[in-house]
C-alpha positions in Angstrom: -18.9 0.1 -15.0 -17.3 -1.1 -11.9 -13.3 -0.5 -11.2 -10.8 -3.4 -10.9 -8.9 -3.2 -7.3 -5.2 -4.6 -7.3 -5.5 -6.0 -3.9 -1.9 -7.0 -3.4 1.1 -4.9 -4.7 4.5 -3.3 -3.9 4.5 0.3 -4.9 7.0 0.8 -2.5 9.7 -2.1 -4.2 12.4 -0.7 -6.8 10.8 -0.7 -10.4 7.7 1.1 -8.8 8.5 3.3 -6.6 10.5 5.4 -9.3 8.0 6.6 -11.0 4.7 6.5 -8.7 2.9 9.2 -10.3 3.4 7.1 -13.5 2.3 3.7 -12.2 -0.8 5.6 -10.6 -1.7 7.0 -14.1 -1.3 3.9 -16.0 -3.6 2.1 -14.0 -6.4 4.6 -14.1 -6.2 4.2 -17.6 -6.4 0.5 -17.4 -9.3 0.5 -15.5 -7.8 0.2 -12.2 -9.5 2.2 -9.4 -8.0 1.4 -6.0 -4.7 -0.6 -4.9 -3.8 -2.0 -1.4 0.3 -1.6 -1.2 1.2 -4.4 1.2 3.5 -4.2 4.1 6.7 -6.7 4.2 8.7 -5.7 6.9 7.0 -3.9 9.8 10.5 -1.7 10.4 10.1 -0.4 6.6 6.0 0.5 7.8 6.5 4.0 7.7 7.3 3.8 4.0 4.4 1.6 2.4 2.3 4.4 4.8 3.3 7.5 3.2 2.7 6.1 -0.3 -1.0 5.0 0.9 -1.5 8.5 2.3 0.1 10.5 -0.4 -2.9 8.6 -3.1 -6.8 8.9 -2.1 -6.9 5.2 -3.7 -4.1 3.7 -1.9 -4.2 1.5 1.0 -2.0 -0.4 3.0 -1.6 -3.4 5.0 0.8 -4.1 7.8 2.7 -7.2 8.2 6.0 -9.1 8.1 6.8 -11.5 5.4 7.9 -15.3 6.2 11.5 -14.4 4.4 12.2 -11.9 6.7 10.9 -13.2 10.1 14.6 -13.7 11.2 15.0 -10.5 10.5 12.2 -9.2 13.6 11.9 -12.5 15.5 10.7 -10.2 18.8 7.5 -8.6 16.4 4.7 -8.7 18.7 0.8 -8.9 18.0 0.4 -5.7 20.2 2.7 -4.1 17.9 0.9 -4.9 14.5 -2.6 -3.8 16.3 -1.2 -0.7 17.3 0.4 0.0 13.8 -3.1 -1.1 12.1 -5.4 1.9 13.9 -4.0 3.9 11.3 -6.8 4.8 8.8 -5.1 3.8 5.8 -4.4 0.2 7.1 -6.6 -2.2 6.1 -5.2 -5.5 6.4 -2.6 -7.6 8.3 0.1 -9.1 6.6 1.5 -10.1 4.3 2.4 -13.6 6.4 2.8 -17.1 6.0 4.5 -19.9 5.7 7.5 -19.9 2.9 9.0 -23.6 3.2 10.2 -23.3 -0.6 13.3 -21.2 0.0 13.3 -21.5 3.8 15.1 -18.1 4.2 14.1 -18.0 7.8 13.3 -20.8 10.3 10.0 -22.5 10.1 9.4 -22.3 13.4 10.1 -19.1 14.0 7.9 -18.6 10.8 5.0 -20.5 12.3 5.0 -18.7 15.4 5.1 -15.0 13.9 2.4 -16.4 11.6 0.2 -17.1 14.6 0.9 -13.7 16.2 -0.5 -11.8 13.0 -3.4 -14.5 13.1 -4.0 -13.0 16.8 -3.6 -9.1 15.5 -6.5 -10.2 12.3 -8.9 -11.1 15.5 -8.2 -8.3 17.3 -8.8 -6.0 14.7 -11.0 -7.6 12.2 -8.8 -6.8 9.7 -8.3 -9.4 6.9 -5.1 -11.7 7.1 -2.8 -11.6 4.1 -1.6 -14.8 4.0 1.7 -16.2 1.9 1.8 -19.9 1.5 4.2 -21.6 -0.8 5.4 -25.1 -0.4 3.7 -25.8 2.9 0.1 -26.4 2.1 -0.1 -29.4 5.1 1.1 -26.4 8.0 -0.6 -23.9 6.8 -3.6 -26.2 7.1 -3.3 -26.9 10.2 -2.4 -23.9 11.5 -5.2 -22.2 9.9 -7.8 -24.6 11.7 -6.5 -24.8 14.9 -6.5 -20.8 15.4 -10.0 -20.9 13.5 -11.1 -23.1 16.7 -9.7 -20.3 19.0 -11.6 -17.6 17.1 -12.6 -16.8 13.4 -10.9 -14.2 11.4 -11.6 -13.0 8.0 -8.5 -13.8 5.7 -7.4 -14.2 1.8 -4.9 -16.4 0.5 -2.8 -14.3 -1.8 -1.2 -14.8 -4.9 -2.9 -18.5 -5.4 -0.5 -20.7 -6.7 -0.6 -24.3 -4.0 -3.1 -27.1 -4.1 -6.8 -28.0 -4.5 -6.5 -28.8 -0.8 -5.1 -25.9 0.2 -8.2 -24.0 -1.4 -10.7 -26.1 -0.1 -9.6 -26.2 3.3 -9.2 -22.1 3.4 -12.8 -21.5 1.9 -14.3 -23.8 3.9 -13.0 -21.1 6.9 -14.6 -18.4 4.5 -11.2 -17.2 3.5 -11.2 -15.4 -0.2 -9.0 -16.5 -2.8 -7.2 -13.9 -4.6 -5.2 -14.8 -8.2 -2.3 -13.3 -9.9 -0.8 -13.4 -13.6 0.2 -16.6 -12.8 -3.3 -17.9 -13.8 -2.4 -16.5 -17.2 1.3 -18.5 -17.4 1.1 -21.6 -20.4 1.9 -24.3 -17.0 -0.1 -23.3 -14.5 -3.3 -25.8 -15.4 -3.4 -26.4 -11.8 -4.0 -23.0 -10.7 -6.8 -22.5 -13.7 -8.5 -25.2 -12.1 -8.8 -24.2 -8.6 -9.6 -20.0 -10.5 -12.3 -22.3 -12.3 -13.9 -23.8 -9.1 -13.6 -20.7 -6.7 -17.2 -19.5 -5.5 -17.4 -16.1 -7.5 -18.3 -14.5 -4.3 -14.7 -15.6 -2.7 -12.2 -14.8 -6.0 -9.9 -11.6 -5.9 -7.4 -10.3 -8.2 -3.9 -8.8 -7.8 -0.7 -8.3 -9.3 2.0 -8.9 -6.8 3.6 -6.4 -8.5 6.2 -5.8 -9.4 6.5 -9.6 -9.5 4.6 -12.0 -12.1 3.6 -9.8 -14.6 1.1 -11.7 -16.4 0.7 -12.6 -20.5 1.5 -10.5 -22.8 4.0 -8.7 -20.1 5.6 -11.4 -19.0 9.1 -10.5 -18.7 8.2 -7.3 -17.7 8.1 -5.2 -14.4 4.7 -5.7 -13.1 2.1 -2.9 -12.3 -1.3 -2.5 -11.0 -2.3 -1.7 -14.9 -1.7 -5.2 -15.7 -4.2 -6.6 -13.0 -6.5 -5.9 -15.9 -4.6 -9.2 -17.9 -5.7 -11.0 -14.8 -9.2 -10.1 -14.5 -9.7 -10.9 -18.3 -8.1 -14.6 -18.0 -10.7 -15.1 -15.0 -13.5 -13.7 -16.6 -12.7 -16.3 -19.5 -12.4 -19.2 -17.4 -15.7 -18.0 -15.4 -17.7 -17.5 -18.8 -18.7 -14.4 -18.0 -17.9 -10.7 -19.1 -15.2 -8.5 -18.0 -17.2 -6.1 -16.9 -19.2 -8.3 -14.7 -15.8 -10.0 -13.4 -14.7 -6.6 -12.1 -17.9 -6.0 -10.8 -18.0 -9.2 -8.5 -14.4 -9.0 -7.6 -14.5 -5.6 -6.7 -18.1 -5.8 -4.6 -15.5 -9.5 -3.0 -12.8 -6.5 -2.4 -14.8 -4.6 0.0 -16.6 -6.7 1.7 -13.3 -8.3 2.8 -11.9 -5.2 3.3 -14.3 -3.5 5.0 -11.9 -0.3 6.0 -11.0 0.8 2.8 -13.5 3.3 1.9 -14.8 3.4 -2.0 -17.7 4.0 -4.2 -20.9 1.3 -3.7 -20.5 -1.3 -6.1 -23.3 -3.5 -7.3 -21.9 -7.1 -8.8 -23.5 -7.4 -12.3 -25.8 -10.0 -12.4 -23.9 -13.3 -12.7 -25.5 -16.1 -15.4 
């Protein structure tokens, strides 16, 4: 029976960075067989590193999230390549576009967004992209740097339009879903889980954030990815055990550096 992988999570945030050896353990239990801690601020790198090196089934992305980008306006692609030769580093992000709490400008946003779109061609490594509140720019963005040059990405955390789903598979970009697919209001996001190619869907927590039903309420953990992948394999139709298969085979084939047992997809009805 395949493992689930929690593609997107903050091990290093307060509420899971207490009690690691806990969090780790709990999601072996659940089911849970590998994790990919992601990266929000390059300057706190070195700390999302050492957790992914400390755990054989941790890896890590590098990146700096839209919020902050006031905080390291002069990040350069150079930089993020450099950072992401490191063996444990298998993506590039998370980045984006935020235009829901505007925390720091959008252009500056925009541009920063572009230079980790430049460091995912470089290095092949899959883009980690946030998008909330700015489907139209992150359209176009994504397009126009597609023309320059492909990249493999995933839009993480799915929570924006139909549009905005159509328009990033139709670049071969993954969609990966969180407990919000689980929440009593987010139709919308059922729909678009419901539509997604099998071959393109992920599953995360964003943990600790958006811990999914019954947790809500709750610190989030990678154990609880396991709501997730339940609610998805319900909407699919399909078992659970063939919903971690596919989204695990999806996992690493998109991210092709994190090493891991072979994984056959259960055959999909």
């Amino acid at each position: 029976m395949s493992l689930l992988v929690d593609s997107h999570c903050h091990l290093d945030f307060p509420g899971l960075q207490e009690d690691l050896d806990g969090v780790l353990v709990r999601a072996k239990a659940a089911g849970v067989g590998t994790m990919v801690t992601i990266c929000t601020r390059v300057d706190h790198f070195a700390s999302v590193l050492a957790i992914a090196e400390r755990f054989d089934n941790v890896f890590c992305s590098v990146g700096l999230h839209p919020h902050d980008a006031g905080l390291e306006p002069d990040l350069t692609t150079a930089h993020l390549v450099e950072l992401a030769a490191h063996d444990k580093v298998v993506g590039i992000g998370e980045t984006g576009l935020d235009f829901h709490y505007d925390h720091s400008p959008r252009a500056l946003q925009a541009n920063l967004f572009r230079r980790h779109i430049a460091a995912a061609r470089q290095t092949g490594l899959p883009l980690i992209v946030h998008s909330r509140a700015a489907d139209d720019e992150m359209i176009a963005i994504l397009r126009d740097e597609t023309e320059k040059g492909p990249f493999p990405g995933v839009l993480h955390c799915f929570s924006a339009s139909p549009e905005l789903a159509r328009a990033a598979l139709a670049l071969d970009f993954y969609i990966s879903f969180s407990g919000i697919v689980t929440f009593k209001k987010a139709d919308e996001v059922r729909a678009v889980a419901a539509e997604t190619p099998l071959d393109r869907l992920l599953v995360e927590t964003d943990a600790p954030y958006l811990a999914p039903v019954p947790h809500r309420g709750k610190t989030n953990e990678p154990a609880f990815v396991a709501n997730t992948a339940a609610k998805l394999a319900e909407l699919r139709g399909v078992s659970g055990a063939a919903l971690a298969a596919l989204t695990t085979d999806n996992f690493f084939r998109l991210f092709a550096k994190a090493s891991g047992p072979a994984h056959t997809a259960a055959e999909i009805g």
